[in-house]
C-alpha positions in Angstrom: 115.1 167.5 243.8 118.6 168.6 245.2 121.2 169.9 242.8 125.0 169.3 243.9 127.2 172.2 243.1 130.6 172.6 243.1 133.2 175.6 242.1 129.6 177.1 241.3 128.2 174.8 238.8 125.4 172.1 239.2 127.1 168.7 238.9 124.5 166.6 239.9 121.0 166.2 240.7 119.4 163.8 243.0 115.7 162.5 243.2 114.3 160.6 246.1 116.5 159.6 248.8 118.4 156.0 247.8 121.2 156.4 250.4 123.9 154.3 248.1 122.7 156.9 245.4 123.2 159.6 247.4 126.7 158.5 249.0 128.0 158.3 245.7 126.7 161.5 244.0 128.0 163.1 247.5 131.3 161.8 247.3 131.9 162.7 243.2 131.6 166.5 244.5 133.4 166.1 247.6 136.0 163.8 247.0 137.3 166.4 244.8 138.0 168.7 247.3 141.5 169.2 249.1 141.3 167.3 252.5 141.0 169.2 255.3 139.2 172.2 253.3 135.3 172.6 254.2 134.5 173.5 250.8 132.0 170.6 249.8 130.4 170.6 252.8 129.9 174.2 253.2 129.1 174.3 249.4 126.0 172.1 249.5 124.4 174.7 252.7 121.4 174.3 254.1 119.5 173.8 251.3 120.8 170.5 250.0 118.5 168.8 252.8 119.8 167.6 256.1 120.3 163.9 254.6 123.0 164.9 252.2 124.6 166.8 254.8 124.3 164.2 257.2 126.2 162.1 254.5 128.2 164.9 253.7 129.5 164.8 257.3 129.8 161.3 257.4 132.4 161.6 253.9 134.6 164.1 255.0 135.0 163.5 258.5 137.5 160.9 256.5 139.3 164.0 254.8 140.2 166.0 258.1 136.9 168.5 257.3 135.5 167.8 260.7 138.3 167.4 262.7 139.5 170.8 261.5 136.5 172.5 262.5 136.7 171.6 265.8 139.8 172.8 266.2 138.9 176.0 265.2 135.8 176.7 267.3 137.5 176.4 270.7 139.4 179.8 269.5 136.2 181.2 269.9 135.2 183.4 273.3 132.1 182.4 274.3 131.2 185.7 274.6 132.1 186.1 270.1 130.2 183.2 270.0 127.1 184.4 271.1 127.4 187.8 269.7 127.5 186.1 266.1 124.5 183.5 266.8 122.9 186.3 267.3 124.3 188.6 264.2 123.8 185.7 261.9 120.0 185.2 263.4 119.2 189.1 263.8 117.8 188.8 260.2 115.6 186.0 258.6 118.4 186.7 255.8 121.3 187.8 256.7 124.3 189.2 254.6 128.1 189.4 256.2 129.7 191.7 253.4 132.0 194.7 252.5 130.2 197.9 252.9 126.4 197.6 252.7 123.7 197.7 250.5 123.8 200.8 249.2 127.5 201.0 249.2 129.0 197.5 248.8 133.1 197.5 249.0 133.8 194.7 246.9 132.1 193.0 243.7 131.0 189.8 245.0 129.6 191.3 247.8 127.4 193.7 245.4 126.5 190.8 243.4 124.9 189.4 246.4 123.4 192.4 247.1 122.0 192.7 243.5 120.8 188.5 243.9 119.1 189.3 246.7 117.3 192.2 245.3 116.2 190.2 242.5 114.8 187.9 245.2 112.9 190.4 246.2 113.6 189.5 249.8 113.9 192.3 252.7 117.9 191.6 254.2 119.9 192.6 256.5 123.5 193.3 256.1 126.6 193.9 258.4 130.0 195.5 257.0 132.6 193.2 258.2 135.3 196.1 257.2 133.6 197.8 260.3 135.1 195.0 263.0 137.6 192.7 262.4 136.8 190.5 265.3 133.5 189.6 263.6 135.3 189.2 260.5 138.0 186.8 261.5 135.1 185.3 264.4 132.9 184.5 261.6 135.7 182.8 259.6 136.1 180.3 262.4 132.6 179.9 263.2 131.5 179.0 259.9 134.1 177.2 258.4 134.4 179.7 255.6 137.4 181.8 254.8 135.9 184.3 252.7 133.2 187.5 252.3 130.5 187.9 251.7 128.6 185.1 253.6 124.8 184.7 253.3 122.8 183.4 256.3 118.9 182.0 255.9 117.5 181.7 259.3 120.8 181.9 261.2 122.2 179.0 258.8 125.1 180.0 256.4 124.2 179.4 252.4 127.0 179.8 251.3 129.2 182.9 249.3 129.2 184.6 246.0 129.7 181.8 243.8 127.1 179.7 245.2 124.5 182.2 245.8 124.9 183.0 242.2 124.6 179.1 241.4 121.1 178.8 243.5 120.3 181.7 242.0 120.2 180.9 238.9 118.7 177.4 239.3 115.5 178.9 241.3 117.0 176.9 244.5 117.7 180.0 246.0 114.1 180.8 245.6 113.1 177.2 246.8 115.2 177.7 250.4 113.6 181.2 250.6 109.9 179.4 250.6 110.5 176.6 252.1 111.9 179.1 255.4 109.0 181.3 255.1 111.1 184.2 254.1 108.5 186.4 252.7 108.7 188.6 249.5 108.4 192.5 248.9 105.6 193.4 247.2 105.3 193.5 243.4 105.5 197.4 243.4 108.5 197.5 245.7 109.9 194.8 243.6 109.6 196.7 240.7 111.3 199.6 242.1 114.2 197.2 243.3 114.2 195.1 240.7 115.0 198.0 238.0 118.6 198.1 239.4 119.1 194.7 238.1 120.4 193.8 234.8 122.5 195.1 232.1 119.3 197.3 230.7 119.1 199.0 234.4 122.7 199.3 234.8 122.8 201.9 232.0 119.2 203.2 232.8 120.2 203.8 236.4 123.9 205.3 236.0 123.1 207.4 233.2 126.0 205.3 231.0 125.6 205.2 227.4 124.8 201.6 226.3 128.0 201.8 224.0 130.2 202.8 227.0 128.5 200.2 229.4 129.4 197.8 226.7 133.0 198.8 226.2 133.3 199.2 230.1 131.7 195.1 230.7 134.8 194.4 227.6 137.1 195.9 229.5 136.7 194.7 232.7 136.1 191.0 231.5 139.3 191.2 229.4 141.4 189.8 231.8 141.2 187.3 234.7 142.7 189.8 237.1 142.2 192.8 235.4 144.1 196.6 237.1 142.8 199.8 236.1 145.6 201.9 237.0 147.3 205.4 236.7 150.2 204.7 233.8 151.5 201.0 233.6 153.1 198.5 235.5 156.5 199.5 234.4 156.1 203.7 235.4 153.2 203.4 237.6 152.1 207.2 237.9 150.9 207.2 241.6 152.3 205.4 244.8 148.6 203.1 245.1 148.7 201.9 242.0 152.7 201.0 242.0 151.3 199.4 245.6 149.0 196.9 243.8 151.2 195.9 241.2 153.6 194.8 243.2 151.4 192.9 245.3 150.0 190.9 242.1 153.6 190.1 241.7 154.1 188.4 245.5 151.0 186.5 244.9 152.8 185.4 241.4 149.6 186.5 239.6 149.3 187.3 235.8 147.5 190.4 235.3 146.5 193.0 232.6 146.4 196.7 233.2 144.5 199.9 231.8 146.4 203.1 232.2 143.1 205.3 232.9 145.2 208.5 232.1 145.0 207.5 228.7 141.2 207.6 228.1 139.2 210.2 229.9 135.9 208.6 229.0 137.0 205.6 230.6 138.1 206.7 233.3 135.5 209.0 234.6 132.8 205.7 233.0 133.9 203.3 235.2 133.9 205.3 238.3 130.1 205.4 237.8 129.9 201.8 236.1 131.5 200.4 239.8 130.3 203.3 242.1 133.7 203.1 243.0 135.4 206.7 243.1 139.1 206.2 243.0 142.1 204.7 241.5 143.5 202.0 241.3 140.5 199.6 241.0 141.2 195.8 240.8 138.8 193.0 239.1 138.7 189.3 239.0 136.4 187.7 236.9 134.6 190.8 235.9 134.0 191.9 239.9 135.3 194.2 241.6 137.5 193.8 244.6 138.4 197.2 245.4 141.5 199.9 245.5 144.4 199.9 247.1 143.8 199.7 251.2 140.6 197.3 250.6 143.7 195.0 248.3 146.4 195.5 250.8 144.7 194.6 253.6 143.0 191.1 251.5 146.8 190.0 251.1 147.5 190.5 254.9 145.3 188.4 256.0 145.7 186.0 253.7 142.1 186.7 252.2 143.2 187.3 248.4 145.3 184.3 248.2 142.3 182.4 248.9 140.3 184.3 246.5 142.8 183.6 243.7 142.6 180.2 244.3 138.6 179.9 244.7 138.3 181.3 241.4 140.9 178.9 239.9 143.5 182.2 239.1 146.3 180.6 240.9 146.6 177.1 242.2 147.3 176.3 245.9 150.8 175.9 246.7 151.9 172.8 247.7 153.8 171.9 251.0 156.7 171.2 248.9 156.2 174.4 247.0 155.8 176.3 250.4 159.3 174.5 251.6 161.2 175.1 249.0 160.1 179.2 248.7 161.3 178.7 252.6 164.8 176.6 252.2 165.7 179.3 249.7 164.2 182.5 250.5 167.6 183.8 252.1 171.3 182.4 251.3 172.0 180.9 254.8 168.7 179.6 256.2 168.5 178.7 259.7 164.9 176.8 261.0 164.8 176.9 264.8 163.3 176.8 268.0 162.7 180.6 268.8 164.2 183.7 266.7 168.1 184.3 267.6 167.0 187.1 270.1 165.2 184.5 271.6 166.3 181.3 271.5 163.9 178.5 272.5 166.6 175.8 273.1 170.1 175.2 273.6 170.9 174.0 270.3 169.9 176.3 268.4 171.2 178.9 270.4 174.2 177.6 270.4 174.2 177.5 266.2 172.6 181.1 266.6 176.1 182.1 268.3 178.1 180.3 266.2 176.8 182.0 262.8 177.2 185.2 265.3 180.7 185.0 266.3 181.8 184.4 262.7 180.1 187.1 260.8 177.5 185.2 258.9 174.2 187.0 258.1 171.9 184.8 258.1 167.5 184.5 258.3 165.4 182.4 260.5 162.5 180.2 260.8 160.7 180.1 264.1 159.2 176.1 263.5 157.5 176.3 266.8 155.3 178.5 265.2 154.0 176.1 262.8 153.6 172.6 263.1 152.8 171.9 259.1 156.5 173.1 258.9 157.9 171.6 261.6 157.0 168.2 260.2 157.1 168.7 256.9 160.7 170.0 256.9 162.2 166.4 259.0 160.2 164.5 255.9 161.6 166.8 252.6 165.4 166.9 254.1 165.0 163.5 255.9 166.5 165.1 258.9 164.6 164.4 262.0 166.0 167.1 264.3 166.2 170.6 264.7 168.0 173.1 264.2 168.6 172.4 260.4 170.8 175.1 258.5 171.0 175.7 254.8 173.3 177.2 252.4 171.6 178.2 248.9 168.9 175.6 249.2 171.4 172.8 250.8 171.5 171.0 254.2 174.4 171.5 255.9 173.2 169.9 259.1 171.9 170.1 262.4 173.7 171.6 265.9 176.7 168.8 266.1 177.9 169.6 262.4 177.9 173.1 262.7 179.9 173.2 265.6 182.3 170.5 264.0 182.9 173.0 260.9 183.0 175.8 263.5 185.8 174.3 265.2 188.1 173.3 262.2 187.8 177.0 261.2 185.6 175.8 258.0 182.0 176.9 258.7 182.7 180.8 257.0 184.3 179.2 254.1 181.4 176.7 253.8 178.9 179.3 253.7 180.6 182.0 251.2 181.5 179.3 248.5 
C-alpha cells in the first residue's frame, strides 16, 4: 500500500496498481498544487513507488513542474553537481540541516533529528549554515526550497513535514527496510530513544513536568509565536526590535512574550529549546531560531516560503506583487537598466527628463525579471516600456512624458 500525502497529511491510499486509479488519486493531491511549484511531486519521494512517480511526472509536466526544473539545473557547476551526488550519497541516510545532531539550529531540523532517532537508524548530517553554496546548490538540485532535507540512499524523502507524516504512518519505517538501511541495536536504541518524547524531554533537561507543560502552552499559543525582551511596542534590546520588524515586512500576525517578565520562563525555555539566547522565534510550536539565524531566512527569501508551507501567510499573487510595486514609491518609473545605467534610449531619455525637473523618483530594473516584465504590459495594458506612474497611476510611456515635459506640465502632473 502507498499513502498520498499532502501539506503533511495522508489523503489517499492506494492498493495494487490500476493505472486509471492511480492517475486519478495522483492528480487529487497534485492538482492542488500551484503550477510551476514541485511540491506534489517532491512530496510523494521515493517512497511512493516509481509508478506513481512516473505518473506523477507525467501530471505535472502539464503544470510547468518539469519544465522548471530543468531550468534550474543548468545553474549548476558540474563541479557542485558532483560534490552534492556525492554529499547526498556519502550516507545510506542523509540529513541536510541547520546545525547537527547534537546541536540542531532550527526546530524542524531537530525534529528530524529526534524522527530519526526514534528510527533508530545511524545518519549522517551536514550543516548547511556552514556553506551556502551547498545550501542554495542543493535547492536547485532537488527541487526543494527549504531545510532540512532527508536523503535515503542518495534519493531526497522529503522535509520536516513529510518526514513527520511517514513517520508516523510506519512508511518511514517501510522505505528504511525496503533500502536495507539497518537499525541500531536494541540497547543503543534504548539509550537514543530516551531523548524522545514529552516523558524524556523533562527526564533529560532536568525541567519540571509543570514547567515543560507551561513552556509546550506557551510556545503552541501562537502560530508565530516571539519570545522577546519587552514588547513589540518598547522592544528592550536592538535583536529583538530586529525581529519584530521583520514579522511586520512579511505582514505576519504574531504574539510575543516579554521574558523579562518571568524569570522561570526565561531561564526554562533556554533549556526546553537548547537554545541560549534571546529573541527566540516559533512557528507551529518549532523553533526557527534568534535573530541572525531569522534575518538571514528573510534574505534569502527562505522564511517567506516557510510562512507559506505552513499555511501562516498565503502566497502573494502576481497582482498583489504589482500592485506593492506600482505603489511602493509616489513617482514609479519601470525601466530598462537603473538611471545610473540606462539600458535604452528611452528610458534614458524619461530618466533625464524626471532629472532636469527635479522629480525624485524610484525605479524598477524589468530586465531583471521577466515575471514582471510581462506581467506589468498585461495589468496596465501598456505593451512598452518605460511605463511611469504617479500614486499608483499610468502616466505613460517615453512619447507622453516628453509631450508633458515640453508643455512645461510634467512637474505639475506629478505634485498634484
Amino acid at each position: 500500500m502507498h499513502f498520498l500525502h499532502q501539506d503533511g497529511k495522508t489523503v489517499d491510499t492506494l492498493e495494487g496498481a490500476d493505472p486509471s486509479s492511480l492517475a486519478n488519486k495522483v492528480a487529487k493531491v497534485a492538482g492542488s498544487a500551484n503550477p510551476g511549484e514541485p511540491a506534489a511531486p517532491a512530496s510523494l519521494g521515493m517512497a511512493a513507488g516509481p509508478t506513481v512517480l512516473e505518473t506523477v511526472k507525467e501530471f505535472t509536466k502539464e503544470n510547468g513542474s518539469s519544465q522548471q526544473a530543468n531550468q534550474v539545473q543548468p545553474g549548476l557547476s558540474d563541479a557542485l553537481k558532483n560534490r552534492l551526488q556525492q554529499l547526498t550519497g556519502s550516507h545510506p541516510v542523509m540529513l541536510f540541516m541547520k546545525g547537527n545532531a547534537e546541536a540542531p539550529k532550527c526546530g524542524f531540523s531537530r525534529k528530524v533529528v529526534d524522527i530519526l532517532k526514534g528510527e533508530n537508524v545511524k545518519f549522517g548530517t551536514f550543516d548547511i549554515l556552514s556553506d551556502i553554496e551547498v545550501r542554495e546548490g542543493l535547492k536547485l538540485f532537488s527541487n526543494w526550497p527549504t531545510f532540512p532535507q532527508l536523503y535515503c540512499k542518495g534519493e531526497l524523502l522529503g522535509g520536516c513535514d513529510i518526514v513527520i507524516a511517514m513517520h508516523e504512518s510506519g512508511e518511514l519505517k517501510e522505505v528504511f527496510r525496503d533500502h536495507g538501511i539497518d537499525t541500531i541495536g536494541s540497547n543503543e536504541a534504548k539509550l537514543s530513544g530516551s531523548e524522545n518524547g514529552k516523558g524524556g524531554i523533562a527526564q533529560s533537561t532536568g525541567l519540571s513536568m509543570t514547567l515543560t507543560s507551561r513552556l509546550e502552552s506557551l510556545v503552541n499559543s501562537s502560530p508565530v509565536m516571539l519570545f522577546m525582551k519587552g514588547k513589540p511596542t518598547e522592544p528592550k534590546c536592538g535583536f529583538s526590535g530586529k525581529v519584530v520588524e521583520i514579522l511586520r515586512e512579511e505582514k505576519v500576525k504574531f504574539e510575543t512574550f516579554d521574558i523579562l517578565t518571568d524569570e522561570e520562563v526565561r531561564q526554562g525555555l533556554k533549556v526546553y529549546s537548547n537554545w541560549s539566547s534571546y529573541p527566540q522565534l516559533y512557528i507551529k510550536g518549532e523553533l526557527i531560531g534568534g535573530s541572525d539565524i531569522v534575518l538571514e531566512m528573510q534574505k534569502s527569501g527562505e522564511l517567506k516560503k516557510v510562512l507559506i508551507e505552513k499555511g501562516i501567510v498565503q502566497k502573494e499573487t502576481m497582482e498583489d506583487r504589482l500592485k506593492s510595486l506600482i505603489t511602493s514609491s509616489p513617482v514609479m518609473l519601470f525601466m530598462k537598466g537603473t538611471p545610473d545605467a540606462p539600458r535604452c534610449g528611452f528610458s534614458s531619455k524619461v530618466v533625464n527628463a524626471l532629472k532636469e525637473e527635479g522629480v525624485s523618483f524610484e525605479s524598477f530594473d524589468i530586465l531583471s525579471d521577466e515575471e514582471v516584465r510581462q506581467g506589468l504590459k498585461v495589468f496596465s495594458n501598456w505593451p512598452t516600456f518605460p511605463q511611469l506612474y504617479y500614486k499608483g497611476e499610468l502616466i505613460g510611456g517615453c512619447d507622453i512624458i516628453m509631450e508633458l515635459r515640453d508643455n512645461g506640465e510634467l512637474k505639475s502632473t506629478l505634485s498634484e
